[in-house]
DOVOTI-431276 format. One record per residue (C-alpha): residue number from 1; residue in one letter; x, y, z. Coordinates in Angstrom, 3 decimals. Layout:
N
NUM, a, X, Y, Z
...
//
This chain:
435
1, x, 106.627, 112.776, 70.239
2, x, 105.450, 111.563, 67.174
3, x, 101.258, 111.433, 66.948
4, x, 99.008, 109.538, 65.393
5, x, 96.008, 110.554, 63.393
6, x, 93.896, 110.340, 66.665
7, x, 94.427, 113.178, 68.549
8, x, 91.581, 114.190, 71.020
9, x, 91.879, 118.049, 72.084
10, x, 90.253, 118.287, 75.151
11, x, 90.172, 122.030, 75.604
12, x, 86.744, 122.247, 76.994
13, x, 84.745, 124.671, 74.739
14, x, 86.800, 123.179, 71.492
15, x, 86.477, 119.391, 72.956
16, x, 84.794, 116.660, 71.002
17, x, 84.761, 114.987, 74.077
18, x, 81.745, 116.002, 75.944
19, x, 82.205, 117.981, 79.744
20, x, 81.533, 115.371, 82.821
21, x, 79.670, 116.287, 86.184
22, x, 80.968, 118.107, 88.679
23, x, 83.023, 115.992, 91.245
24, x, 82.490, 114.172, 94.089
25, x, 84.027, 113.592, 97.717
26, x, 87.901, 113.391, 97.707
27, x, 87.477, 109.498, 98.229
28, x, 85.836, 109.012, 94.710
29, x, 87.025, 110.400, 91.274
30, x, 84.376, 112.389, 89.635
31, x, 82.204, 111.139, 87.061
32, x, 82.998, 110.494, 83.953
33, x, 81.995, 112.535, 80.783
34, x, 79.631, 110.479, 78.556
35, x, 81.715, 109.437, 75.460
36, x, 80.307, 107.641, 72.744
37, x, 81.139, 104.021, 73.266
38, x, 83.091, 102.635, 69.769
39, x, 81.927, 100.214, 67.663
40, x, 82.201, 96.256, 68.603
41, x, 83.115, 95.827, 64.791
42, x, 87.020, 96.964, 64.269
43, x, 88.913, 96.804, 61.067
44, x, 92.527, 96.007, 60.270
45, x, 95.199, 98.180, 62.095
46, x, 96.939, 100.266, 59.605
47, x, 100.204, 99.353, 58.879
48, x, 102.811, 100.703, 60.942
49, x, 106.221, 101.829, 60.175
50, x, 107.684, 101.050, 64.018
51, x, 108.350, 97.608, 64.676
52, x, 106.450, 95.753, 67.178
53, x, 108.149, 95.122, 70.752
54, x, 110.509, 92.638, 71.260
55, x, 109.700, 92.192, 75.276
56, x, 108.975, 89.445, 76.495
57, x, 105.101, 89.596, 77.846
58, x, 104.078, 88.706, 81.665
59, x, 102.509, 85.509, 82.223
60, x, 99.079, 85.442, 82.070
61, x, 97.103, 84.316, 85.275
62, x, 93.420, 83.467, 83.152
63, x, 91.333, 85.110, 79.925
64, x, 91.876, 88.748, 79.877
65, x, 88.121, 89.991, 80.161
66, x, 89.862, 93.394, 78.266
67, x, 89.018, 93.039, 74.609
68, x, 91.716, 94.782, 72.532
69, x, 94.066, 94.939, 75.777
70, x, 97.333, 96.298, 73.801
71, x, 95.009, 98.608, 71.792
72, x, 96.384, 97.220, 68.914
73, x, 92.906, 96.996, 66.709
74, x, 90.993, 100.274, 65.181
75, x, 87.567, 100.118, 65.971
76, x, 85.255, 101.658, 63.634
77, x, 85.991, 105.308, 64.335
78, x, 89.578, 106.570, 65.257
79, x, 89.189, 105.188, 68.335
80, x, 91.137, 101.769, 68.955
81, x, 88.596, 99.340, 69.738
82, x, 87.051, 99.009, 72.739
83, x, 88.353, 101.872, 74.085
84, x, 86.954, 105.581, 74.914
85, x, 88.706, 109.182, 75.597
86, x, 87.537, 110.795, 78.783
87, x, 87.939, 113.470, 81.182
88, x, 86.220, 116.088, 83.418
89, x, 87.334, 119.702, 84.786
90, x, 89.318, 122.433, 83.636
91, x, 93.004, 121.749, 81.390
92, x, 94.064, 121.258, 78.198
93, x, 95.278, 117.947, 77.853
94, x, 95.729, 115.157, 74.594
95, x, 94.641, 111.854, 74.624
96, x, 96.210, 109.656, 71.611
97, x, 96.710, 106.564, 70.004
98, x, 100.751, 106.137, 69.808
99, x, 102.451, 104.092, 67.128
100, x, 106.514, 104.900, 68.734
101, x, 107.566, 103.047, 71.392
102, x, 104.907, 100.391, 72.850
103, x, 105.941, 98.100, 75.175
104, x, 104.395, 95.524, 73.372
105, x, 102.576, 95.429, 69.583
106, x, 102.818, 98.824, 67.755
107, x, 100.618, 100.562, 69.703
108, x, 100.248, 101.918, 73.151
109, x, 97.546, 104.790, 74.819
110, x, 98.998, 107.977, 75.949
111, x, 97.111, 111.187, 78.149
112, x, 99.783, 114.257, 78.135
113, x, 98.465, 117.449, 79.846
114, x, 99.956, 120.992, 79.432
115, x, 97.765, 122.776, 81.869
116, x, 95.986, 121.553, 84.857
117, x, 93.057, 123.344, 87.168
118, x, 91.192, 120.128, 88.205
119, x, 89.451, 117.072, 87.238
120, x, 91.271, 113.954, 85.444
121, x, 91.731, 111.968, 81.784
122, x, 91.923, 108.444, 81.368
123, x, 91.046, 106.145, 78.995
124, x, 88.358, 103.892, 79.589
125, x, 88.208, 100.185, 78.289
126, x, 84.594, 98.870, 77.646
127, x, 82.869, 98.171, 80.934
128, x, 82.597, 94.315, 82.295
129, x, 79.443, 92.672, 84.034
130, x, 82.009, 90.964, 86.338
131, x, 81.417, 87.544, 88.352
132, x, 79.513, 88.463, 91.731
133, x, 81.738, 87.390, 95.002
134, x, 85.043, 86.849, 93.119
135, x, 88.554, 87.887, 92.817
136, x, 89.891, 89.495, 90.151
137, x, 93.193, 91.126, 89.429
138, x, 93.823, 94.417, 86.878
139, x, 97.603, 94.735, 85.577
140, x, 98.995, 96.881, 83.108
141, x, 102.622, 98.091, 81.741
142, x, 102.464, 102.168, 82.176
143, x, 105.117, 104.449, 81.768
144, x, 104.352, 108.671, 83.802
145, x, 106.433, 111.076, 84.911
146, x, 104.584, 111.335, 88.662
147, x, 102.098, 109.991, 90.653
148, x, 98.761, 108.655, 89.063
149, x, 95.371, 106.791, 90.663
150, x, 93.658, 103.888, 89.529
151, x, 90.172, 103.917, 89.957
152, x, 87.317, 100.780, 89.895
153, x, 84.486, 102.482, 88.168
154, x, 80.866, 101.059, 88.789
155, x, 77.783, 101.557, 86.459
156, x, 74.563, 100.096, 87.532
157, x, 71.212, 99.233, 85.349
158, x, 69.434, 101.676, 86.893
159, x, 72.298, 104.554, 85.962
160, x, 74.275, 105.142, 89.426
161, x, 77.783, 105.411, 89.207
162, x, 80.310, 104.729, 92.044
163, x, 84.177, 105.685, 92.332
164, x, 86.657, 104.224, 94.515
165, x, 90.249, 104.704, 94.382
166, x, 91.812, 101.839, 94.564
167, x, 95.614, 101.722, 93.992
168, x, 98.240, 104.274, 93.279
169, x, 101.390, 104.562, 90.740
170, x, 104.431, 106.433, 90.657
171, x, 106.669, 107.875, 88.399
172, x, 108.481, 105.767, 86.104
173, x, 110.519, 106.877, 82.589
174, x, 110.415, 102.997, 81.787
175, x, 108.138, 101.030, 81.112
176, x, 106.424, 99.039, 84.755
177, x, 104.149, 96.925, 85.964
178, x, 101.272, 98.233, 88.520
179, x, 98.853, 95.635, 89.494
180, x, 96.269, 95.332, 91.995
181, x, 93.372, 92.725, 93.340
182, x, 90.051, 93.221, 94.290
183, x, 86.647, 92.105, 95.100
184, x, 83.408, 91.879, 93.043
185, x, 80.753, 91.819, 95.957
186, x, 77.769, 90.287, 95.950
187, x, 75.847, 93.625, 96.759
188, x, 77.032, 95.510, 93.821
189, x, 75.229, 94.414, 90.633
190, x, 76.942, 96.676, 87.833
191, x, 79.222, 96.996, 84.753
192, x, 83.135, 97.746, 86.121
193, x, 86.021, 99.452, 84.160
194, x, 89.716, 100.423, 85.961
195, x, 90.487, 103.850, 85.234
196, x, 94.044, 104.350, 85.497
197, x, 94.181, 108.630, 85.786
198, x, 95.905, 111.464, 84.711
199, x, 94.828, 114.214, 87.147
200, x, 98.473, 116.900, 86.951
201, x, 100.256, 118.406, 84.545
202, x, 102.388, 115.262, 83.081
203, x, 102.006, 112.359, 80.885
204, x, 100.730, 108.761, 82.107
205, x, 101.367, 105.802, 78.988
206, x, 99.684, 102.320, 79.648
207, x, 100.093, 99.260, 77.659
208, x, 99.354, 95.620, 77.998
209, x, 96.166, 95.691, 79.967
210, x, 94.860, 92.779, 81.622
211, x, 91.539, 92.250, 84.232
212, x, 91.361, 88.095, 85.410
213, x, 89.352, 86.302, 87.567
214, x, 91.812, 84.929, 90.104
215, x, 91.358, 82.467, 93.083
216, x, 90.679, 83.858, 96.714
217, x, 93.689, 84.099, 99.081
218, x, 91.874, 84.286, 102.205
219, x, 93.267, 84.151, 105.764
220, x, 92.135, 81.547, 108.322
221, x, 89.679, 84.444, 109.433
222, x, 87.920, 87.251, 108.882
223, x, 89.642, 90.536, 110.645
224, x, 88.233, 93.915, 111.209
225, x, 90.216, 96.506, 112.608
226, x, 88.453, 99.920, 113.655
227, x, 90.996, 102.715, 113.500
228, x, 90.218, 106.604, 113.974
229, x, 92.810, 109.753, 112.063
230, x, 93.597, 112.771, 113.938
231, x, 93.022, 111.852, 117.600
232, x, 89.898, 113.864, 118.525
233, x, 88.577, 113.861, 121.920
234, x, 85.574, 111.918, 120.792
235, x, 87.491, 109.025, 119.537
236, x, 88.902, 108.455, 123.208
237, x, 86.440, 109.141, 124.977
238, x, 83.124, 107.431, 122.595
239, x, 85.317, 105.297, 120.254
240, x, 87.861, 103.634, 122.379
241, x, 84.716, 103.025, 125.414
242, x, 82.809, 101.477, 123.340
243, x, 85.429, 99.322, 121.846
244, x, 86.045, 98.362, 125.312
245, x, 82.707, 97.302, 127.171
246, x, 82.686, 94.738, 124.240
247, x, 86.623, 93.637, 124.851
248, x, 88.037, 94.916, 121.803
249, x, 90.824, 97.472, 121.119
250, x, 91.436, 99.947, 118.335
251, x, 94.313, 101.579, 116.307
252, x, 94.057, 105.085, 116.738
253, x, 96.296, 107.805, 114.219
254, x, 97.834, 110.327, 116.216
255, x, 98.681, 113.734, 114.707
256, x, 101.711, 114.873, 117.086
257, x, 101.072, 118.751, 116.889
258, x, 97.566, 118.380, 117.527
259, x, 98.019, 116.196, 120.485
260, x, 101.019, 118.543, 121.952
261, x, 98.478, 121.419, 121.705
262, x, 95.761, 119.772, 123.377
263, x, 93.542, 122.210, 122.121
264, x, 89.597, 121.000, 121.233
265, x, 88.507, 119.335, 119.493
266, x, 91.674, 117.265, 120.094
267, x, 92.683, 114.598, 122.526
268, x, 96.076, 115.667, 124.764
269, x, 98.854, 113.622, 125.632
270, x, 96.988, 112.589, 128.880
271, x, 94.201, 111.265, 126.613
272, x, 97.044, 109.182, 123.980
273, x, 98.624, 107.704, 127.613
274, x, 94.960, 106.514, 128.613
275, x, 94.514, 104.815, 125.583
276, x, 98.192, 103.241, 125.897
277, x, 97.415, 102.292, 129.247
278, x, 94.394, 100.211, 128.214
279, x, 95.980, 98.539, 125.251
280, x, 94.849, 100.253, 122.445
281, x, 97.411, 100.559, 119.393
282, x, 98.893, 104.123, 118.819
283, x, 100.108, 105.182, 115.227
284, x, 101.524, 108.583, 113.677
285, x, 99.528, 110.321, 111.981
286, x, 102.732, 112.785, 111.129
287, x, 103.048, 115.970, 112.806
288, x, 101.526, 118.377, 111.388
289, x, 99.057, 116.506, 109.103
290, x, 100.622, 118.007, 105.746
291, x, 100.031, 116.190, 102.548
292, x, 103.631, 114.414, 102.429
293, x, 104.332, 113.893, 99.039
294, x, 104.318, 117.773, 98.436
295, x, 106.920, 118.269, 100.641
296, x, 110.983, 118.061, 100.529
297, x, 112.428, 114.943, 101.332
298, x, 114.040, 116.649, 104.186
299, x, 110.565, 117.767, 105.516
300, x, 108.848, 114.646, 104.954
301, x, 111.205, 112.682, 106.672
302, x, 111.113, 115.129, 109.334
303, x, 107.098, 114.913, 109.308
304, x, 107.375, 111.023, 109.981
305, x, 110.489, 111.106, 112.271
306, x, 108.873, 113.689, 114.608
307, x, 105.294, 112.074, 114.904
308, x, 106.979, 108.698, 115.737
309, x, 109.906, 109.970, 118.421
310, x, 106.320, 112.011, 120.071
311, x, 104.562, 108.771, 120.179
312, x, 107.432, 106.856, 121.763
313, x, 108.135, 109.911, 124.341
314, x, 104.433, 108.523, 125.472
315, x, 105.320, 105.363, 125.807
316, x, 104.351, 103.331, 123.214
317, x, 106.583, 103.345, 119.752
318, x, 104.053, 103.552, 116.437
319, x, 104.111, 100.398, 114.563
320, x, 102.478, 101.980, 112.093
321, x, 101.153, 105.495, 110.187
322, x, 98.363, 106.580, 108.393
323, x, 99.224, 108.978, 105.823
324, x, 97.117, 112.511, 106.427
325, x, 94.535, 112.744, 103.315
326, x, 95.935, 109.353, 102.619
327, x, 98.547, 111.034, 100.503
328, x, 102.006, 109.988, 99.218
329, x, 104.797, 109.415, 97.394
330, x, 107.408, 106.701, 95.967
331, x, 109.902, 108.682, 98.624
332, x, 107.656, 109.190, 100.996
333, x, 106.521, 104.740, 100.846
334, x, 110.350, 104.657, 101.046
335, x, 111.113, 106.744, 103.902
336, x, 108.503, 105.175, 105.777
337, x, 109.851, 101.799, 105.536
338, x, 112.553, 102.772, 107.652
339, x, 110.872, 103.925, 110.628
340, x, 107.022, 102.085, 110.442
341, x, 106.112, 98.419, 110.077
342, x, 103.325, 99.221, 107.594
343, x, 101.204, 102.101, 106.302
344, x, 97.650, 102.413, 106.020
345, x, 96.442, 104.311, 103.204
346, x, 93.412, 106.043, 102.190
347, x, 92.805, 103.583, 99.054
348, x, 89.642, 101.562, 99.400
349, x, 89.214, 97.643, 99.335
350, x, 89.234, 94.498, 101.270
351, x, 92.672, 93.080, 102.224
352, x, 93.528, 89.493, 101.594
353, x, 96.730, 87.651, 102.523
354, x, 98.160, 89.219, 99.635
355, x, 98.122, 92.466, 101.004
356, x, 101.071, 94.899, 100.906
357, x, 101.698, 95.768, 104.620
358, x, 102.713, 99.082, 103.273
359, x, 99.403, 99.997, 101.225
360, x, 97.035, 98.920, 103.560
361, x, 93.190, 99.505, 102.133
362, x, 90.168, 100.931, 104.329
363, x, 86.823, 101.453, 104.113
364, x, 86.366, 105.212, 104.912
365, x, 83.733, 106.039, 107.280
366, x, 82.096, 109.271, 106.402
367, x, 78.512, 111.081, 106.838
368, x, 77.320, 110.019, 103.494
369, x, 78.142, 106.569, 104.492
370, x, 75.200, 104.065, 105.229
371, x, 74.532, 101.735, 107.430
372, x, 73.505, 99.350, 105.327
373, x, 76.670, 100.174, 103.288
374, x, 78.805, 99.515, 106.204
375, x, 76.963, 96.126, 107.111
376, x, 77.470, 94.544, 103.645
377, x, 81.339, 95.430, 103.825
378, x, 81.062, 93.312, 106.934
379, x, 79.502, 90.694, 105.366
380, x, 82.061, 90.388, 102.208
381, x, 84.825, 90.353, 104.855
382, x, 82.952, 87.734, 106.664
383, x, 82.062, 85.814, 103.340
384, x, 85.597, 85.811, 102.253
385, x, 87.666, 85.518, 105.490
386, x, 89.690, 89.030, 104.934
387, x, 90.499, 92.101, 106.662
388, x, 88.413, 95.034, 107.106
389, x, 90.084, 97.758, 107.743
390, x, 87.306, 100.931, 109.086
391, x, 88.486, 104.400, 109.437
392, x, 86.887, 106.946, 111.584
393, x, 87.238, 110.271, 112.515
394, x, 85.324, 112.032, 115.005
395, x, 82.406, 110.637, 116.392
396, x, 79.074, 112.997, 117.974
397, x, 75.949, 112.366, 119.430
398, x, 73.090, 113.458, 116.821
399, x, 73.503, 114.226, 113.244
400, x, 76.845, 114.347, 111.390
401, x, 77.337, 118.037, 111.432
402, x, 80.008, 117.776, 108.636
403, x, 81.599, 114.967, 106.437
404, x, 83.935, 113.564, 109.301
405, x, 81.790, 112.993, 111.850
406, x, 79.753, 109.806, 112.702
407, x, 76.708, 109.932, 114.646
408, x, 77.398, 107.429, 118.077
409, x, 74.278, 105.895, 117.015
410, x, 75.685, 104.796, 113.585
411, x, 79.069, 103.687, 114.848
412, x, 77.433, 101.537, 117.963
413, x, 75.189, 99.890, 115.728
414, x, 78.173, 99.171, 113.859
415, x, 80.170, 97.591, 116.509
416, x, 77.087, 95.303, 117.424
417, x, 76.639, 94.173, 114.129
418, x, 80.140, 93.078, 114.186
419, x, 79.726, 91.452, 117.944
420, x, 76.447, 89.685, 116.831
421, x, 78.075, 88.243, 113.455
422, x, 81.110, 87.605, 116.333
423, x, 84.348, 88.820, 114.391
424, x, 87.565, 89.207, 115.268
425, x, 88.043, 93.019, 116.160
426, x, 91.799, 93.593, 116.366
427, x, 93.776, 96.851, 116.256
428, x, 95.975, 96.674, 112.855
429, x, 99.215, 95.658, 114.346
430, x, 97.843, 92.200, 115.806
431, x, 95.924, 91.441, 112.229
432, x, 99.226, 92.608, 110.523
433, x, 100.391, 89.489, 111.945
434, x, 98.231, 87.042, 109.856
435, x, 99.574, 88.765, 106.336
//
């Protein structure tokens, strides 16, 4: 591929771009190295010898808040305006500024790595103080030979940074759209950026960024739906009680092998029947609780086909699944449209009555997460009549002993937050209803 004259080497030791901190918990990317932000003054882009695009551009749904969006300008370094190199972790990778084959303009940004340990690269558009408690939707045109995450990026005055990962892409050898919405909450006072990331050997191309403020598309209710992965003893036997002295019900992920085996810290299949028996939703959670979209298409088919016959042996067929580590594929979304209803994924946000009932978002429940934390998610779902969607794991008397557990204390004051603010607490299946 042809280059341009900005070509950023990021081979650690010999990088210009400085190294980032180490990362954080698999439901956050790692920070981001400080860059030097470019210039706000840009000069002419030099003249190219490739013609500009003849496509015909989406429609635009408001002002793009992303100055420079087709990074067609030069800012004042070799940079294009308004635009910044990054990474973290161990590979060789190039980030450039490509004048061959844009989907629109002459130019286009391009990440190709050659070797791959860990971390991520991205490019990172100047951050936005966005509009507290509004909607806003990020769209781009990308091009990648596998599976990439896009990541909302918070940076506060005081310095903290926060990570969520927020939508997923997949491979593509023309140029597509990927497009998400999400919520600017009132509790989070900060500058935002969308990361779209590189983190594999591969190439990821975007073009024809855009970030709008669009109107709400609320349903005629808040929803919350509590939901628990894995099927441990203590989600039957705390979770699903406590659930039930206050008349609610809960969707619960069953991994087939582990229920089969019955072994602690798991549930059995007597436990799954109980929670049948009193109305609480049952989904797969697979069989064997593999990351799927490592796996043949045989054996990921397999994975999904066996945990939902298992579930239906117990009576009650799985509506749904919750992908283990919240990981998949293109193939694996596509396979699961033929057996499941919806999916529920391991990317983070509130769901409004646009959601896609196969890329359900959460909020994941973990022992780093507050209370207070929790209780403003409420709130926002509250404030803007959408769906909550909380995943659990295991849940303990005491002190989280590792990241997956939740102290009963934590998740009861949870659920009477939630009675006293008197939402609608509905496994997933019934709120899936409403989309």
């Amino acid at each position: 591929m042809l280059r341009s004259a900005l070509l950023v080497c990021l081979l650690l030791s010999a990088c210009t771009v400085p190294a980032a901190s180490p990362p954080i918990p698999p439901t956050s990317s790692a920070s981001p190295s400080e860059s030097p932000t470019p210039s706000a003054s840009s000069t002419p882009l030099p003249v190219s010898s490739a013609s500009p695009s003849p496509r015909a551009l989406p429609q635009t749904k408001g002002p793009n808040l992303i100055a420079n969006a087709g990074a067609e300008l030069a800012g004042s370094s070799e940079y294009p305006e308004g635009w910044t190199p990054d990474y973290w972790g161990t590979q060789t990778t190039t980030l450039s500024w490509e004048s061959t084959g844009s989907y629109s303009g002459n130019r286009y940004l391009s990440i190709e790595t050659d070797s791959h340990s860990d971390g991520d690269a991205k490019w990172i558009s100047k951050p936005q103080k966005l509009e507290k408690d509004a909607w806003y939707e990020y769209s781009e045109q990308y091009r990648a030979d596998g599976r990439n995450r896009l990541i909302w990026a918070c940076r506060t005055a005081a310095g903290q940074r926060v990570y969520r990962v927020v939508w997923q892409s997949h491979a593509s050898s023309d140029w597509s759209p990927a497009s998400f919405r999400f919520y600017n909450s009132g509790f989070q006072d900060c500058e935002t950026s969308i990361m779209h990331v590189l983190d594999r050997k591969g190439y990821l191309h975007t073009d024809h960024h855009e970030l709008v403020k669009v109107e709400p598309k609320p349903f005629a209710k808040a929803m919350v739906s509590v939901t628990f992965d894995d099927i441990y003893t203590s989600a039957v036997d705390l979770g699903a009680s406590e659930l039930e002295k206050r008349g609610w019900k809960g969707s619960f992920y069953v991994t087939s092998r582990y229920a089969r085996e019955g072994k602690a810290p798991y549930a059995d299949a007597n436990k799954i029947q109980q929670l049948i028996s009193k109305g609480h939703e049952i989904g797969s959670h697979a069989h064997t609780h593999p990351y799927l979209s490592q796996l043949q298409d045989i054996e990921a088919r397999a994975e999904l086909r066996s945990g939902y016959e298992y579930l239906k042996s117990l009576g009650q067929a799985p509506a749904g699944v919750a992908y283990p580590f919240g990981d998949f594929s293109d193939k694996v979304e596509a396979e699961t449209k033929t057996i499941h209803a919806y999916a529920r994924t391991s990317l983070v946000g509130l769901n409004d009555k646009t959601a896609d009932p196969y890329r359900l978002r959460i909020m994941p429940v973990t022992s780093s997460t507050t209370t207070s934390e929790l209780f403003a998610w409420i709130e926002d779902a509250e404030r803007t009549s959408t769906w909550l969607i909380l995943l659990f794991h295991d849940i303990q008397p005491g002190k989280a002993a590792d990241a997956y557990v939740t102290p009963l204390t934590q998740y009861t004051q949870i659920l009477d937050y939630l009675q006293r603010k008197k939402l609608m607490v509905v496994p997933v299946n019934e709120a899936l209803k409403q989309l």
